[in-house]
DSSP file (Angstrom, degrees, kcal/mol; ACC not computed):
  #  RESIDUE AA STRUCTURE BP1 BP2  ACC     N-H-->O    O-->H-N    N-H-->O    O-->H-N    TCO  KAPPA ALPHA  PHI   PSI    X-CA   Y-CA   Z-CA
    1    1 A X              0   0    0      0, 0.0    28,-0.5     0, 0.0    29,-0.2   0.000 360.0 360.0 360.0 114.8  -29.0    5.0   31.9
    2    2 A X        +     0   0    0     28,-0.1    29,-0.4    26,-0.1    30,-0.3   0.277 360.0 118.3-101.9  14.8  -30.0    2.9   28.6
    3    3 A X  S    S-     0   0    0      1,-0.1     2,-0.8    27,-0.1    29,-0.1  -0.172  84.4 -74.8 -70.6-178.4  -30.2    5.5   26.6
    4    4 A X        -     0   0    0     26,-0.1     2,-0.4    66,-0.1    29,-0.2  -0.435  61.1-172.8 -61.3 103.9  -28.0    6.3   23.0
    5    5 A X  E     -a   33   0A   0     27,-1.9    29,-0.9    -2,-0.8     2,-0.3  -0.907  20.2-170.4-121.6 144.3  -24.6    7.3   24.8
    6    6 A X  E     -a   34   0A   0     -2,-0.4     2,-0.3    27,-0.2    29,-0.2  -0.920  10.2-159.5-114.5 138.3  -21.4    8.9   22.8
    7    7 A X        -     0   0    0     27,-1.0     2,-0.2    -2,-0.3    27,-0.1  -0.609  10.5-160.3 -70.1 166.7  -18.1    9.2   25.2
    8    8 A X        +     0   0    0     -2,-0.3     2,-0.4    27,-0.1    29,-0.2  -0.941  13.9 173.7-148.4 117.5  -15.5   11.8   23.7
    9    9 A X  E     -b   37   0B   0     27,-0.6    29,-1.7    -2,-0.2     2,-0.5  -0.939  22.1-149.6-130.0 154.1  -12.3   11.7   24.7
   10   10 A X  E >   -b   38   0B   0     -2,-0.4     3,-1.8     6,-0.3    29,-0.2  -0.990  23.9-132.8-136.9 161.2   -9.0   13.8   23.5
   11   11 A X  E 3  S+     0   0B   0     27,-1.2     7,-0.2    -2,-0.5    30,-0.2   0.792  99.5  45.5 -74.6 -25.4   -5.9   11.9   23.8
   12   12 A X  E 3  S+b   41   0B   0     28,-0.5    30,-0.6    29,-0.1     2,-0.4   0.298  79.3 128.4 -95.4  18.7   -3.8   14.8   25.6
   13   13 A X    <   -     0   0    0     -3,-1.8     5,-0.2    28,-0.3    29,-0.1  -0.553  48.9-153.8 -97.5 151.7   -6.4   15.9   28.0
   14   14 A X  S    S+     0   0    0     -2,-0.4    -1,-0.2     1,-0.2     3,-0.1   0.687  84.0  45.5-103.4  -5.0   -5.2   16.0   31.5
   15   15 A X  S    S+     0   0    0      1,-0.2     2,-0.5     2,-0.0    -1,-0.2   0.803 116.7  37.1 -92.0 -38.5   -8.4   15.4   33.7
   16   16 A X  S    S-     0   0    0     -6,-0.1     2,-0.4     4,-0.0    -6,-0.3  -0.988  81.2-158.8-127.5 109.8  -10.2   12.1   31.8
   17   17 A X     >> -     0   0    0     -2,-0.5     4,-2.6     1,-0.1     5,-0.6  -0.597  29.7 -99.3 -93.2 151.7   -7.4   10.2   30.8
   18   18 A X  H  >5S+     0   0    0     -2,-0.4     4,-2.0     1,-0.2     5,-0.4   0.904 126.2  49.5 -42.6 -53.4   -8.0    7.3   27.4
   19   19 A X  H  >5S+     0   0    0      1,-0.3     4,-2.3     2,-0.2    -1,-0.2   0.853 109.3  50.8 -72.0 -21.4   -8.4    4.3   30.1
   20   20 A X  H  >5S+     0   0    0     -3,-0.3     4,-1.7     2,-0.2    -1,-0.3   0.943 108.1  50.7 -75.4 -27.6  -10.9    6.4   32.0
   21   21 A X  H  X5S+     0   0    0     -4,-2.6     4,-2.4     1,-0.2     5,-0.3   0.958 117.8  43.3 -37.3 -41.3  -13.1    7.2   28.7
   22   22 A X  H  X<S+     0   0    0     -4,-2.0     4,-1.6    -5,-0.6     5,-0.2   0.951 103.4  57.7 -88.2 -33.1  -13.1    3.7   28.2
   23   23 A X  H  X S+     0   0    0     -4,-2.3     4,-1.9    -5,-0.4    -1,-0.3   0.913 121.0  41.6 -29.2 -46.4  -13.7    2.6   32.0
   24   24 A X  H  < S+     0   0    0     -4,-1.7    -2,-0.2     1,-0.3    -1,-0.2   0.833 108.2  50.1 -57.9 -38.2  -16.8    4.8   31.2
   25   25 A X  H >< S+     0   0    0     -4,-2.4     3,-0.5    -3,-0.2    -1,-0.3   0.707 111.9  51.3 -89.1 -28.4  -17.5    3.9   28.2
   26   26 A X  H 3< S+     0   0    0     -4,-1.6    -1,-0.2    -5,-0.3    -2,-0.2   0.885 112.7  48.3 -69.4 -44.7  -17.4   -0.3   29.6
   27   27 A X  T 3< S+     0   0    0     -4,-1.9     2,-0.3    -5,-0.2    -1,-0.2   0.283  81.0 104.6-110.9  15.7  -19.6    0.5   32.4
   28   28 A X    <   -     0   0    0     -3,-0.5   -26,-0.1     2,-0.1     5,-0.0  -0.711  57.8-156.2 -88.2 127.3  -22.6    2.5   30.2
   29   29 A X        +     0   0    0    -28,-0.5    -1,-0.1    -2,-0.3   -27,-0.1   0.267  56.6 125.8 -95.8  16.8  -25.6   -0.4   30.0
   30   30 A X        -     0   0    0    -29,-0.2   -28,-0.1     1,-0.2    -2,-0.1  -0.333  58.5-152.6 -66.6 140.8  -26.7    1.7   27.0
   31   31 A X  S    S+     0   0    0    -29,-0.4     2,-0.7     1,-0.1    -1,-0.2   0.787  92.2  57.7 -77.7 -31.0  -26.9   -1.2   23.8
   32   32 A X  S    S+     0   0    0    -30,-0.3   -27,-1.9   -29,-0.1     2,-0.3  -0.837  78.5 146.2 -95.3 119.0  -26.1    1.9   21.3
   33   33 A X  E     -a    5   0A   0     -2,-0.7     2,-0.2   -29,-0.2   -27,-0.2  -0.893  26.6-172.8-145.7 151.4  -22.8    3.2   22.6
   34   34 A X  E     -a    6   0A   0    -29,-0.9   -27,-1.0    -2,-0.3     2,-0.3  -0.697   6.3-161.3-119.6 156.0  -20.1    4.7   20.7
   35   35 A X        -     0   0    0     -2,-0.2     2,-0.4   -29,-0.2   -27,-0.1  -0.999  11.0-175.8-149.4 146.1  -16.8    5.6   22.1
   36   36 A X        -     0   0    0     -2,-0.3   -27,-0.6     2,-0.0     2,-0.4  -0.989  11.9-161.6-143.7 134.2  -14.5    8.1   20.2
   37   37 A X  E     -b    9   0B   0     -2,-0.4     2,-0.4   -29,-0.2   -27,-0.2  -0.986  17.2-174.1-127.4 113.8  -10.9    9.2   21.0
   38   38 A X  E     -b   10   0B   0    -29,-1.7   -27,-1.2    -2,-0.4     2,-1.1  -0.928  27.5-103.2-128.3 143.0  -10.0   12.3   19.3
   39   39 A X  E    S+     0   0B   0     -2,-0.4     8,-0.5   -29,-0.2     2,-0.3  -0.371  71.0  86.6 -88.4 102.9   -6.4   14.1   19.2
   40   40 A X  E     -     0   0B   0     -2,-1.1   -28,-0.5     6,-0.2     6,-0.2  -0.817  57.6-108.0-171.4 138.5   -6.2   17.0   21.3
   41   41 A X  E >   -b   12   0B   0      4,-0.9     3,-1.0    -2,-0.3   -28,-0.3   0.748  55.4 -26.8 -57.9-157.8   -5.6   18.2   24.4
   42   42 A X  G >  S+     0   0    0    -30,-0.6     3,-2.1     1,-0.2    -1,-0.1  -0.452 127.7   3.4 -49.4 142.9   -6.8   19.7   27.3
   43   43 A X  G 3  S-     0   0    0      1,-0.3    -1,-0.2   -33,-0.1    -2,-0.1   0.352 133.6 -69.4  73.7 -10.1  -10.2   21.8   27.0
   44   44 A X  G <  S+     0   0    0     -3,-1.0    12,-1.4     1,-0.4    -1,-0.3   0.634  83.3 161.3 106.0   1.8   -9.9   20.4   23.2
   45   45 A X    <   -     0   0    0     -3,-2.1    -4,-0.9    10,-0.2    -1,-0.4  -0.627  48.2-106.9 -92.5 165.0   -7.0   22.2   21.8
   46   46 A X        -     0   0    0     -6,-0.2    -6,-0.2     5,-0.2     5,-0.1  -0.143  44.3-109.0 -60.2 136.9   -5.2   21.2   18.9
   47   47 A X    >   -     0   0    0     -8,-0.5     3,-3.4     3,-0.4     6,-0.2  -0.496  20.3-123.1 -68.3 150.9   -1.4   19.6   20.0
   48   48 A X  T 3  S+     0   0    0      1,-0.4     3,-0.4    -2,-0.1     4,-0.1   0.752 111.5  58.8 -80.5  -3.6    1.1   21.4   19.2
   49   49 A X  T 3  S+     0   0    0      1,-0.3    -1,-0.4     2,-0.1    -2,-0.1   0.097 123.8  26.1 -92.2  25.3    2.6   18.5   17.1
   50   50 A X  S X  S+     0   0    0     -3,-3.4     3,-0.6     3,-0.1    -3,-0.4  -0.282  78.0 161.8-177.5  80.5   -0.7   18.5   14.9
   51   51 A X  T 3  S+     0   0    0     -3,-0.4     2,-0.6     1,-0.2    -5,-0.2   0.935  79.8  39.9 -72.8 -50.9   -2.2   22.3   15.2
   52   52 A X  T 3  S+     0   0    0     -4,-0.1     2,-0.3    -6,-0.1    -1,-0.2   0.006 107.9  67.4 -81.8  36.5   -4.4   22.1   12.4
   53   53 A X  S <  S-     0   0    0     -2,-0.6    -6,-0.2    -3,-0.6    -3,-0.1  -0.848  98.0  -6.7-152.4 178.2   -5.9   18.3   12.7
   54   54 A X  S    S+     0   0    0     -2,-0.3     3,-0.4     1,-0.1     2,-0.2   0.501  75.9 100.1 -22.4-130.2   -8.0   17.3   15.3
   55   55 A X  S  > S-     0   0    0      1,-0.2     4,-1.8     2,-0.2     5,-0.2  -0.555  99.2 -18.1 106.1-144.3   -9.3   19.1   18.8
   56   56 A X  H  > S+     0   0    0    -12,-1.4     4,-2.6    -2,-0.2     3,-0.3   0.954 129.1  68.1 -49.8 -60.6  -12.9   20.7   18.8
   57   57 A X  H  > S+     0   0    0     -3,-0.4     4,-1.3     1,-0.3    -1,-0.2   0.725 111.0  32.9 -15.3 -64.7  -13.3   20.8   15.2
   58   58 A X  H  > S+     0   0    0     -3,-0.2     4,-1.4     2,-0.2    -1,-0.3   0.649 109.7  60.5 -99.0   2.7  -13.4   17.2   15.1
   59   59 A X  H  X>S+     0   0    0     -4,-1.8     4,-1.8    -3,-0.3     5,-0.6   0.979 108.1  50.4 -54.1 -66.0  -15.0   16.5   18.2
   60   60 A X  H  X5S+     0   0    0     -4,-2.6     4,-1.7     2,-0.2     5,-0.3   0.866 102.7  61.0 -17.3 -67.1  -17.7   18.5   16.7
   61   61 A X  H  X5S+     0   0    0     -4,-1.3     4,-6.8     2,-0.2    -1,-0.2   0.966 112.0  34.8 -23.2 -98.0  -17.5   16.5   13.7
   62   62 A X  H  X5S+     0   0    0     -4,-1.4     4,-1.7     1,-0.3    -2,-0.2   0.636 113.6  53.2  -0.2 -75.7  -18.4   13.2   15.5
   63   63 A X  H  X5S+     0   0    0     -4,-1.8     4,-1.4     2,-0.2    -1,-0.3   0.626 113.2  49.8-112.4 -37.1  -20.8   14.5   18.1
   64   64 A X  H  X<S+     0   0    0     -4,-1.7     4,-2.4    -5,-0.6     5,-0.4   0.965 114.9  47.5 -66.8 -70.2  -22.7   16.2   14.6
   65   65 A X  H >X S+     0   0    0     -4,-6.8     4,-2.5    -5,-0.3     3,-1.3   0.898 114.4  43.0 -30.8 -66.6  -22.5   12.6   13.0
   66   66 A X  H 3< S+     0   0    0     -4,-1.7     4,-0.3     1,-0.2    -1,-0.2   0.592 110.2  49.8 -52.8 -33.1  -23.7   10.9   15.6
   67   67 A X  H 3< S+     0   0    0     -4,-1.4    -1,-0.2    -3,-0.4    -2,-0.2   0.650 115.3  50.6 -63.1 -37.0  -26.7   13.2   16.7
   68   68 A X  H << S+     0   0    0     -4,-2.4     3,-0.2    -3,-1.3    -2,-0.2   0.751 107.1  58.0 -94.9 -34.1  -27.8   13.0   12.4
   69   69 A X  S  < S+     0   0    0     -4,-2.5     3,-0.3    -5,-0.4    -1,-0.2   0.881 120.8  23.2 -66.9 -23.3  -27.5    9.0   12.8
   70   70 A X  S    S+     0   0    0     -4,-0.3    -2,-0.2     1,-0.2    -1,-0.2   0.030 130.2  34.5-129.5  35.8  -30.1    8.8   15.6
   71   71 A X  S >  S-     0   0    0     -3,-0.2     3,-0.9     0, 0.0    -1,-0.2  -0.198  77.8-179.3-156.0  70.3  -32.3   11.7   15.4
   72   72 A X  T 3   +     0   0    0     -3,-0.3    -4,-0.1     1,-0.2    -3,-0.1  -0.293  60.6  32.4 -87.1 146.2  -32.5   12.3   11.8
   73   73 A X  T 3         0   0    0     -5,-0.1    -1,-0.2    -2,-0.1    -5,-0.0   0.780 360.0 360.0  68.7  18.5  -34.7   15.5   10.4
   74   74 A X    <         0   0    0     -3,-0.9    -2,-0.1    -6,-0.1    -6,-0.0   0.427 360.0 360.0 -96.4 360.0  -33.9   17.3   13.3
């Protein structure tokens, strides 16, 4: 698949661990790919050593950005 591809990762999650995002992210033949590690646990909640900073919220963030760089006036 050569299309625009984002991985999402959060650094506490307990099924896709960072080295598989990035296995993923290595072996995507897309030319535009972004890879993004964001701090949060499982399912995307916040850690409890940082409740109010990262998780969905900024996944969201990201995945917003990224969508506004390549499909703009949508």
């Amino acid at each position: 698949m050569t299309i625009p591809t984002i991985v999402v990762n959060y650094s506490g999650d307990n099924a896709i661990y960072p080295h598989e995002a990035e296995a993923i992210y290595q072996q995507s033949p897309a030319g535009d790919k972004t890879i993004h590690q964001v701090d949060g646990g499982h399912f995307g909640m916040p850690l409890a050593s940082a409740p109010n900073q990262g998780g969905r919220q900024e996944a969201i963030k990201l995945i917003a950005q990224w969508l506004r760089e390549r499909f703009p006036g949508r």
